[in-house]
Backbone bond lengths (Angstrom), bond angles and torsions (degrees), N, CA, C in turn:
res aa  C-N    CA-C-N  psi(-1)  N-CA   C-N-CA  omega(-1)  CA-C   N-CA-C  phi
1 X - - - 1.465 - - 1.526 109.43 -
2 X 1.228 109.01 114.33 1.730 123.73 170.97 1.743 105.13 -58.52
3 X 1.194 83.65 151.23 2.035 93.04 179.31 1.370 110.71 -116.86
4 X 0.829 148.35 119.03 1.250 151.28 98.29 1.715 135.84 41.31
5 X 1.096 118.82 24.95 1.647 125.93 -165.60 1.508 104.93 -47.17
6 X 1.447 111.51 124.43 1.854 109.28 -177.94 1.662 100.28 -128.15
7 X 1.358 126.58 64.20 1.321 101.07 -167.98 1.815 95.70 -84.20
8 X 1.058 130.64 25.28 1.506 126.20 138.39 1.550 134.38 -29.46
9 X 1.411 83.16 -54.41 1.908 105.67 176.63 1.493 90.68 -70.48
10 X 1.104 130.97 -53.10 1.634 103.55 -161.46 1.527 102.95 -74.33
11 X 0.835 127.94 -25.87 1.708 124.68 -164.10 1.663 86.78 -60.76
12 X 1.191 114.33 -80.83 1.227 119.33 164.84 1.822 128.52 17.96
13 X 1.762 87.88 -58.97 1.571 83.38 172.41 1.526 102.42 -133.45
14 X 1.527 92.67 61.22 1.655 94.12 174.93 1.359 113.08 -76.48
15 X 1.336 127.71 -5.03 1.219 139.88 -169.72 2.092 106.44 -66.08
16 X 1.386 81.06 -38.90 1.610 99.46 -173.20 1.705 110.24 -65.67
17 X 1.879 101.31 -41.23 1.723 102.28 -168.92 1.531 86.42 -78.77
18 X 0.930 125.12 -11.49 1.931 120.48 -163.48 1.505 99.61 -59.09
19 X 1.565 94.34 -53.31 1.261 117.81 -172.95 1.687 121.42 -68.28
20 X 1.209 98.01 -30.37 1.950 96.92 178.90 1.428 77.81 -86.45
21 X 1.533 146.16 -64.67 1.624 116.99 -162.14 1.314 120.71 -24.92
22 X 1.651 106.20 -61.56 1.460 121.22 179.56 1.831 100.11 -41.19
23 X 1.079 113.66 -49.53 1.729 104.71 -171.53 0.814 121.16 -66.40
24 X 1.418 111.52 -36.78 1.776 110.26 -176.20 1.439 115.11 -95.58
25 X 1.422 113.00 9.93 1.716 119.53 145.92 1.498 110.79 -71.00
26 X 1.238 96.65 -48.79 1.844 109.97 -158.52 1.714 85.65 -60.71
27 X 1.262 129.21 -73.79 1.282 132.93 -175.87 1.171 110.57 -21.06
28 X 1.677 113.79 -72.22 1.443 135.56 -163.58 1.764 103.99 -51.94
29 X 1.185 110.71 -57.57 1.747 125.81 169.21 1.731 95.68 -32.93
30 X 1.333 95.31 -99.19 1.626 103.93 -174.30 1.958 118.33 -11.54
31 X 1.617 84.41 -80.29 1.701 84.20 162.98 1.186 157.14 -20.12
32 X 1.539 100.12 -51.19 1.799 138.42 157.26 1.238 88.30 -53.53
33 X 1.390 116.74 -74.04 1.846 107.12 -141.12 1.727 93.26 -72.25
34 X 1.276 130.69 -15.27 1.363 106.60 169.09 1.463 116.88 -79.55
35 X 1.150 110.41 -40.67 1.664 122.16 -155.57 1.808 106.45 -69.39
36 X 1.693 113.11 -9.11 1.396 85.61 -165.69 1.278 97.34 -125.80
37 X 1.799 120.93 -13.41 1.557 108.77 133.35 1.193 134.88 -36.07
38 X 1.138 101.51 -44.20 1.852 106.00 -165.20 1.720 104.20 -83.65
39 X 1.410 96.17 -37.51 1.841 105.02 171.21 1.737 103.07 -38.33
40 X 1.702 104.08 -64.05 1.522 95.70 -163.12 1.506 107.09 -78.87
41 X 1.326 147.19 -6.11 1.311 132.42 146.72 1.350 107.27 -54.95
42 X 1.359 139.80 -63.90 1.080 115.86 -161.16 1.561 129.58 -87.53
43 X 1.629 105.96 16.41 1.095 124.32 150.29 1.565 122.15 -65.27
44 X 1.108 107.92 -53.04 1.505 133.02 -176.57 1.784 112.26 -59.49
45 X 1.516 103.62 -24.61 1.166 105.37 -176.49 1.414 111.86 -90.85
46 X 1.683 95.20 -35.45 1.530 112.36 -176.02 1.897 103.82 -62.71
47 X 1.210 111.86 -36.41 1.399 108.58 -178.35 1.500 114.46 -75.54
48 X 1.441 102.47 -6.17 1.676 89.87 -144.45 2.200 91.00 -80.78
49 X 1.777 93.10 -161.93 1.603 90.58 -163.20 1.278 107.32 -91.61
50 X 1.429 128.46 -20.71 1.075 135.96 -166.39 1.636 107.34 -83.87
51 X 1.557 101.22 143.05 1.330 101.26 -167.90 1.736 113.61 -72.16
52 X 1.461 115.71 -37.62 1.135 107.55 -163.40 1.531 100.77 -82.16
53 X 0.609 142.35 -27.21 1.877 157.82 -177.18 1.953 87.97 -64.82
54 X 1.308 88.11 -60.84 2.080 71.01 -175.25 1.482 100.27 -80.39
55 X 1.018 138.50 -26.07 1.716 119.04 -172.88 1.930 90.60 -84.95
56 X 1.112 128.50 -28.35 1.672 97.23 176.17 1.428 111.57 -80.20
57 X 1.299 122.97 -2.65 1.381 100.09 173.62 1.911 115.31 -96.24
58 X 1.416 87.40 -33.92 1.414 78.49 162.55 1.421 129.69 -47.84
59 X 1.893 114.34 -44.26 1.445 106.65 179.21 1.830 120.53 -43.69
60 X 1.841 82.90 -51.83 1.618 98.43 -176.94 1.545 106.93 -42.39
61 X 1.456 141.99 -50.55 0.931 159.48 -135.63 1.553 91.74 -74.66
62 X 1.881 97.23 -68.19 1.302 119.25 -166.90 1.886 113.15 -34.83
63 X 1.618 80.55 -60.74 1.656 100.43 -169.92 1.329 114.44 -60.98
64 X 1.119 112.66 -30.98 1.882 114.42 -166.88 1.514 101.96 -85.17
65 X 1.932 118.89 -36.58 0.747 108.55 169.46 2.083 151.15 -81.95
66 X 1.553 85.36 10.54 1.347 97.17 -162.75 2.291 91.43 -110.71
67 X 1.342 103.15 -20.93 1.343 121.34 -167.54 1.923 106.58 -62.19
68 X 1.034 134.90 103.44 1.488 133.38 160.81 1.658 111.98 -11.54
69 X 1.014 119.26 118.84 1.537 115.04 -169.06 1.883 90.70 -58.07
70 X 1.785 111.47 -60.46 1.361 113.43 -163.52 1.950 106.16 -51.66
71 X 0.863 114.50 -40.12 1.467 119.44 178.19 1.741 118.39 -56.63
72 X 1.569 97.05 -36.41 1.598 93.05 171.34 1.248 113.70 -84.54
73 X 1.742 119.74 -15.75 1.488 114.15 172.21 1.677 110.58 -69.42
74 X 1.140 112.49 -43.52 1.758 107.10 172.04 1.178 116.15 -44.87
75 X 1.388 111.12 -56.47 1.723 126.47 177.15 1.478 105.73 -12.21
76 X 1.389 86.86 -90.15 1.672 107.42 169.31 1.577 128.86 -42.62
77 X 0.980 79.21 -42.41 1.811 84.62 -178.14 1.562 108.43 -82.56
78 X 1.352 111.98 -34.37 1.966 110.90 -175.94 1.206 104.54 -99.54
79 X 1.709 120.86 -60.75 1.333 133.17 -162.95 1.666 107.62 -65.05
80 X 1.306 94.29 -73.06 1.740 95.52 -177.58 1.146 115.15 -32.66
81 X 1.356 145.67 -64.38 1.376 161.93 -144.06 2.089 82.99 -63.58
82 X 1.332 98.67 -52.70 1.318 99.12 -163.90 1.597 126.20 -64.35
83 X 1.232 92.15 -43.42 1.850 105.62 176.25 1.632 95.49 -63.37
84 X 1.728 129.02 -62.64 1.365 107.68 -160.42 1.391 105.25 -116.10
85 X 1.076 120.44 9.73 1.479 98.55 151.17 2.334 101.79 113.33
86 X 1.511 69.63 -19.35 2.023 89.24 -172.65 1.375 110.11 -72.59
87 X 1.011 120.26 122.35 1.431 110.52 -174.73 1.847 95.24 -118.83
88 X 1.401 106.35 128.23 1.686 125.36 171.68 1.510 108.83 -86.38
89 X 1.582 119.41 139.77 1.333 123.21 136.28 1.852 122.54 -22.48
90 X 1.284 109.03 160.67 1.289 107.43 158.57 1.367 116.27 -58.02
91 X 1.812 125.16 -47.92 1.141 153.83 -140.06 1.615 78.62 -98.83
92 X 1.078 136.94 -37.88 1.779 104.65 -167.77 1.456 115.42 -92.65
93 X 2.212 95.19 -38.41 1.413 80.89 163.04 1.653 137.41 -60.61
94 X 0.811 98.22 -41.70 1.461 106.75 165.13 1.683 126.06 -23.87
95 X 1.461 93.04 -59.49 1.359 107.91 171.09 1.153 116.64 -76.78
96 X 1.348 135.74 -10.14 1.654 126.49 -173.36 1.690 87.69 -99.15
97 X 1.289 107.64 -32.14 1.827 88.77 -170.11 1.665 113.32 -66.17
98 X 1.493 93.65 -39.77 1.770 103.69 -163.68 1.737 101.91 -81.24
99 X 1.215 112.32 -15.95 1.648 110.03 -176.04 1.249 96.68 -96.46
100 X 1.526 147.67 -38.53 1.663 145.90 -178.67 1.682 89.96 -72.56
101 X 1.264 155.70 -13.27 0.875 158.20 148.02 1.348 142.57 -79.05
102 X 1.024 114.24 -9.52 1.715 140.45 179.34 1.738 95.86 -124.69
103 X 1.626 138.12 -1.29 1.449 135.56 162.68 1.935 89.23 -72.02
104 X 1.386 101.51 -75.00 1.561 109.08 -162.11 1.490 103.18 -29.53
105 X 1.404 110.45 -61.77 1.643 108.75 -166.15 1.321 109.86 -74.82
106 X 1.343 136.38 -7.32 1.412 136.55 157.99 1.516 111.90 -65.36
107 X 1.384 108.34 -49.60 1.534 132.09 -176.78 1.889 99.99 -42.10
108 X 1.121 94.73 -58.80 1.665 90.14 -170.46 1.053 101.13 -95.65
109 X 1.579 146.41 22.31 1.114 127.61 152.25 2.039 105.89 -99.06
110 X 1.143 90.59 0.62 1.644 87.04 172.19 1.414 90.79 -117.77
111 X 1.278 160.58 17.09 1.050 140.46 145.60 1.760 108.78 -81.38
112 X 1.063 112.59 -22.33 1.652 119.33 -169.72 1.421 115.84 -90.40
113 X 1.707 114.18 -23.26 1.153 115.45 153.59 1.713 127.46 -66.64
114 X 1.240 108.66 -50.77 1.378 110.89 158.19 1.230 152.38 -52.23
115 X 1.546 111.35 -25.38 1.003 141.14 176.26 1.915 101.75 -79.06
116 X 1.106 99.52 -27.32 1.366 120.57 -170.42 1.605 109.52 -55.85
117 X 1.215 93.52 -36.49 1.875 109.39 -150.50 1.760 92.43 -83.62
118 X 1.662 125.14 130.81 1.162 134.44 -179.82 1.632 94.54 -46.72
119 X 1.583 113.09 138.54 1.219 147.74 139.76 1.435 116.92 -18.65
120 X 1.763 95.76 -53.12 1.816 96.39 177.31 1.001 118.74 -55.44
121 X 1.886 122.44 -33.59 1.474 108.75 -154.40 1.478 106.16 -94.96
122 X 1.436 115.85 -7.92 1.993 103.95 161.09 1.572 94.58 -78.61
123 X 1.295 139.26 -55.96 1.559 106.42 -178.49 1.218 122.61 -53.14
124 X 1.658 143.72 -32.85 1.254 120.88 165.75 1.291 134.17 -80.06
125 X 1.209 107.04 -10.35 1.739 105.49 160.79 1.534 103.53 -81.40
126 X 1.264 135.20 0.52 1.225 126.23 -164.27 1.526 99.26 -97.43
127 X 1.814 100.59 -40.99 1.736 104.77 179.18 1.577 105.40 -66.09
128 X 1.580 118.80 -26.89 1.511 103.86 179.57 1.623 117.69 -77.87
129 X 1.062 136.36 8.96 1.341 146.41 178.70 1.545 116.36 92.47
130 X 1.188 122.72 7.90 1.652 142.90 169.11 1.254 113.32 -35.28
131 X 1.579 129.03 83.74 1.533 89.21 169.08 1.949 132.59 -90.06
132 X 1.299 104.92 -153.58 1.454 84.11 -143.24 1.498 99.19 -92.65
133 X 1.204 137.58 3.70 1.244 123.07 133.01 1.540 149.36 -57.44
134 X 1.276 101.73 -11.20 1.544 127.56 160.66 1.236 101.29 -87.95
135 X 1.433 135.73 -77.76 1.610 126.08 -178.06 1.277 122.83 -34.97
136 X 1.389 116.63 -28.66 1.534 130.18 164.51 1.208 121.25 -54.46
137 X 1.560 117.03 -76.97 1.260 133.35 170.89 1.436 112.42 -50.52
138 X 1.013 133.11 -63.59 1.780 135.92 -169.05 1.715 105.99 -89.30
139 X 0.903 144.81 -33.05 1.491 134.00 145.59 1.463 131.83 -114.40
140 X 0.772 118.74 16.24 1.944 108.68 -177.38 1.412 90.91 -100.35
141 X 1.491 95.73 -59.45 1.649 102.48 -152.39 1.552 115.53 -83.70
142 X 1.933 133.81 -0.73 1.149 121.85 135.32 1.106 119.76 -42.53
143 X 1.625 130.43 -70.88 0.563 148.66 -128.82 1.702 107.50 -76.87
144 X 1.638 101.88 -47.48 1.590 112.67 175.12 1.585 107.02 -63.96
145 X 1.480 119.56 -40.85 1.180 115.75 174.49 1.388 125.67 -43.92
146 X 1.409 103.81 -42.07 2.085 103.89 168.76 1.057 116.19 -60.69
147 X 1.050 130.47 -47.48 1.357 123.84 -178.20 1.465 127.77 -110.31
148 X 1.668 129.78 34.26 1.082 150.47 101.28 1.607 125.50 -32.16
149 X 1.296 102.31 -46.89 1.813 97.90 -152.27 1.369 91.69 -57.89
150 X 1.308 144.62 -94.95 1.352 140.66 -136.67 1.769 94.48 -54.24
151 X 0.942 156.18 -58.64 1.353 115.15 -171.26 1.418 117.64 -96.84
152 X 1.979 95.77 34.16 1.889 73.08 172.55 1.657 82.81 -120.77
153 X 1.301 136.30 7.10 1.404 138.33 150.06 1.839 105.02 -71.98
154 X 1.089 128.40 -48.93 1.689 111.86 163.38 1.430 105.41 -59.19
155 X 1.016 152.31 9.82 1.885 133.55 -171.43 1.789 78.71 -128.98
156 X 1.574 131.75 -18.81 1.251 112.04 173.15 1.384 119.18 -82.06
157 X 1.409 106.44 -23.71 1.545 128.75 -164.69 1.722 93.30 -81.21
158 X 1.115 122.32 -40.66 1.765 118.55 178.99 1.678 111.55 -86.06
159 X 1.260 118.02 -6.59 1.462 125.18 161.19 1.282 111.69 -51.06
160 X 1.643 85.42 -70.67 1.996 102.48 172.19 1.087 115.08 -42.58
161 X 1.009 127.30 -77.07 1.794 131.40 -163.43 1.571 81.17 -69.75
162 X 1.025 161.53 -33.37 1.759 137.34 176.02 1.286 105.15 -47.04
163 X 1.221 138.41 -23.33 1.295 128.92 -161.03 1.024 120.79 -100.30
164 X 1.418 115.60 0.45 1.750 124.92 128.71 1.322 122.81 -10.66
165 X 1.248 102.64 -50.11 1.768 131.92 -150.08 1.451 85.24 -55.29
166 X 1.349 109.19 -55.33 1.177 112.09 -150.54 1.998 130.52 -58.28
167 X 1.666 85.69 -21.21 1.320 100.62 -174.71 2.211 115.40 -55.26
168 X 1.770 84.43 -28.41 2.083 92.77 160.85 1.748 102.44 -45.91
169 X 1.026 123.04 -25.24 1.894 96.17 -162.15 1.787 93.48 -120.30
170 X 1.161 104.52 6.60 2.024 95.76 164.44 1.333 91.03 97.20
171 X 1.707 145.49 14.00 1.049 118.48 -144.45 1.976 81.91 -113.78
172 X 1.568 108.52 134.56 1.527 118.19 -163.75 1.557 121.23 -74.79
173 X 1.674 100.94 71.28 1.509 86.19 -166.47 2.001 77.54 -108.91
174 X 1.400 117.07 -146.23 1.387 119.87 -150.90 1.870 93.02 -91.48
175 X 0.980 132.13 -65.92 1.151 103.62 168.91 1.558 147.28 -10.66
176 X 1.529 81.20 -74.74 1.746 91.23 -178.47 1.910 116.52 -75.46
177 X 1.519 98.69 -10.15 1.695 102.64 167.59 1.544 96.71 -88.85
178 X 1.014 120.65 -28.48 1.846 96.94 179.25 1.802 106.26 -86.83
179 X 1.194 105.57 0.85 1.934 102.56 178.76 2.052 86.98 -68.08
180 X 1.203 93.08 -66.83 1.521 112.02 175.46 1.329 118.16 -35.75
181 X 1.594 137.41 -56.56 1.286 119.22 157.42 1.562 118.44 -81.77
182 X 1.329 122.57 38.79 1.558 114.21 142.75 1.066 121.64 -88.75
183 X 1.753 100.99 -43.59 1.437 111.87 -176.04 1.717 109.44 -63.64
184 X 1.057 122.79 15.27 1.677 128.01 -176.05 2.063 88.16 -127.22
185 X 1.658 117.65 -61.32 1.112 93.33 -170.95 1.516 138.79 -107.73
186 X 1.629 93.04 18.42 1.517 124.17 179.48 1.865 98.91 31.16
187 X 1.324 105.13 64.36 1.258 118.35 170.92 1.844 106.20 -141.08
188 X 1.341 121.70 55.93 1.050 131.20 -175.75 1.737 117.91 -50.70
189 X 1.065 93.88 -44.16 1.664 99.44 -171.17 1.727 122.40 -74.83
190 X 1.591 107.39 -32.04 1.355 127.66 145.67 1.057 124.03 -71.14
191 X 1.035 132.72 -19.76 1.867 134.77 162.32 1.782 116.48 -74.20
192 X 1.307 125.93 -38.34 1.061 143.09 176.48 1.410 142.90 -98.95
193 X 2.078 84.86 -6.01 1.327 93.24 152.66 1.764 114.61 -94.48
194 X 0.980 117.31 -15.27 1.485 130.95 174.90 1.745 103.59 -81.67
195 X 1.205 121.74 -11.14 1.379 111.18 159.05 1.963 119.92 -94.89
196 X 1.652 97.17 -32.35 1.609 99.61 163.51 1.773 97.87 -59.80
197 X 0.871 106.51 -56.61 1.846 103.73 -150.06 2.052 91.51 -64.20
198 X 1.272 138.50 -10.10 1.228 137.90 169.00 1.553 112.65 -79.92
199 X 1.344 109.14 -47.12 1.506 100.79 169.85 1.287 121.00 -55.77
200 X 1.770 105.83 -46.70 1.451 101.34 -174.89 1.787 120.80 -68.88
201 X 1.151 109.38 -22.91 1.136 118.51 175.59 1.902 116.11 -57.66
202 X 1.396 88.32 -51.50 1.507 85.88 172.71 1.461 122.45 -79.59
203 X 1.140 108.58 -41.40 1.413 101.41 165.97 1.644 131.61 -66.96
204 X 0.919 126.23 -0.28 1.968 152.55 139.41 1.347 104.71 -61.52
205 X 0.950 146.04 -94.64 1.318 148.65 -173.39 1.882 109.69 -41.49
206 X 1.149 102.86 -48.20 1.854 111.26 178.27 1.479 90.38 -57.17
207 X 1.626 130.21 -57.82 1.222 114.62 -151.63 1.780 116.44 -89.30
208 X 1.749 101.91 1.56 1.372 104.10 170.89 1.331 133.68 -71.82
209 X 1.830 86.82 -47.36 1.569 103.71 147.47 1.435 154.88 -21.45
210 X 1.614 78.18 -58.72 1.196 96.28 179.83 2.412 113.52 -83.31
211 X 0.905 87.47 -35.14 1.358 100.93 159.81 1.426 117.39 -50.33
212 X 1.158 106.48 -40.90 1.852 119.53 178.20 1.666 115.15 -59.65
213 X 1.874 96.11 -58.82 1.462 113.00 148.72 1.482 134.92 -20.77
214 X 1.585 95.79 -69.84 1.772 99.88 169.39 1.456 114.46 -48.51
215 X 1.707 111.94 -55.32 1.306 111.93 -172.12 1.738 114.06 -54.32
216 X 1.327 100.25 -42.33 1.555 83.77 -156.42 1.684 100.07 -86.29
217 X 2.027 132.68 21.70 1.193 154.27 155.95 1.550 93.46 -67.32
218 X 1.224 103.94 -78.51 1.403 117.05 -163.49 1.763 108.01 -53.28
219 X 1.237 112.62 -20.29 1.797 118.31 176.45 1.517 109.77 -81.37
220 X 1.641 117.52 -29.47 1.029 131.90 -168.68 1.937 117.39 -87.00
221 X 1.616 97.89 -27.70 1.167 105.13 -174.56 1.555 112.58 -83.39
């Protein structure tokens, strides 16, 4: 049996995917700007000398990273509200689950770059009188930065598409607005391929970019 392709019906209520795009930027943004602050603190802690400072961030690390992204969005969104009384937006919980969760996996991808960088070169900036906020800034952290990017552009690229997640708590990013214009144009398969073909689109273009990036690192180094 031949099918029928109508992407008519979706144009129709493109108004709706317009609108979850807009969300699942807004989401994706938010997230980022928490997750990669909080990444390099709890890098910083994870490195640092003191034992309890590196074993609590490791826990943090552990837990956030082994935790179901969708399960920590309920958390927040069902549980939390309940234990203290705080009740979140769709839009914040959202963002506290997927950004306390996108820190950890940032966390050890900036601890692994750093960790990366030969031993010798903090002792010889150390014999030149460097301290270690300068050795940081002017050699560690170029240097970790090159060879970070490609898997800390995959841990950005699964941020994005996490925010799927979100469509469980009603919150209007492109998913859960195209659940909504099926149920208006009962054209599911044309609606959802126009939400695959949006992810991929952006995520193609992010990673060309970013490819451009490496190159003109690798011209620079």
């Amino acid at each position: 049996m031949s099918y029928h392709w109508d992407f008519e019906a979706v144009w129709r209520h493109r108004d709706l995917l317009w609108a979850g795009a807009l969300g699942t930027f807004r989401l994706f943004g938010c997230a980022f700007l928490l997750a990669v602050p909080l990444g390099i603190v709890l890098t910083l802690l994870r490195l640092a000398r003191s034992p309890v400072l590196s074993w609590s961030a490791r826990a943090y690390i552990e837990i956030f990273r082994t935790a179901p992204a969708i399960v920590l969005i309920y958390w927040f969104f069902f549980a939390f509200p309940t234990l203290t009384g705080i009740t979140f937006g769709t839009l914040v919980a959202a963002t506290i689950a997927l950004g306390l969760q996108a820190a950890a996996f940032f966390a050890e991808v900036f601890r692994a770059g750093i960790e990366s960088i030969a031993r010798g070169q903090w002792e010889a900036a150390g014999a030149l009188g460097m301290g270690y906020g300068s050795v940081m800034r002017d050699i560690i952290l170029p240097q970790a930065l090159r060879r970070i990017l490609p898997i800390f552009f995959t841990r950005t690229t699964e941020l994005f598409k996490a925010t799927s997640l979100a469509a469980t708590i009603a919150y209007a990013e492109i998913v859960q607005q195209a659940s909504l214009a099926v149920s208006q144009s009962f054209r599911p398969i044309e609606t959802f391929t126009v939400v695959a073909a949006f992810f991929f689109i952006v995520i193609f273009i992010a990673s060309q970019l970013m490819r451009a990036w490496e190159w003109r690192l690798s011209r620079a180094g």
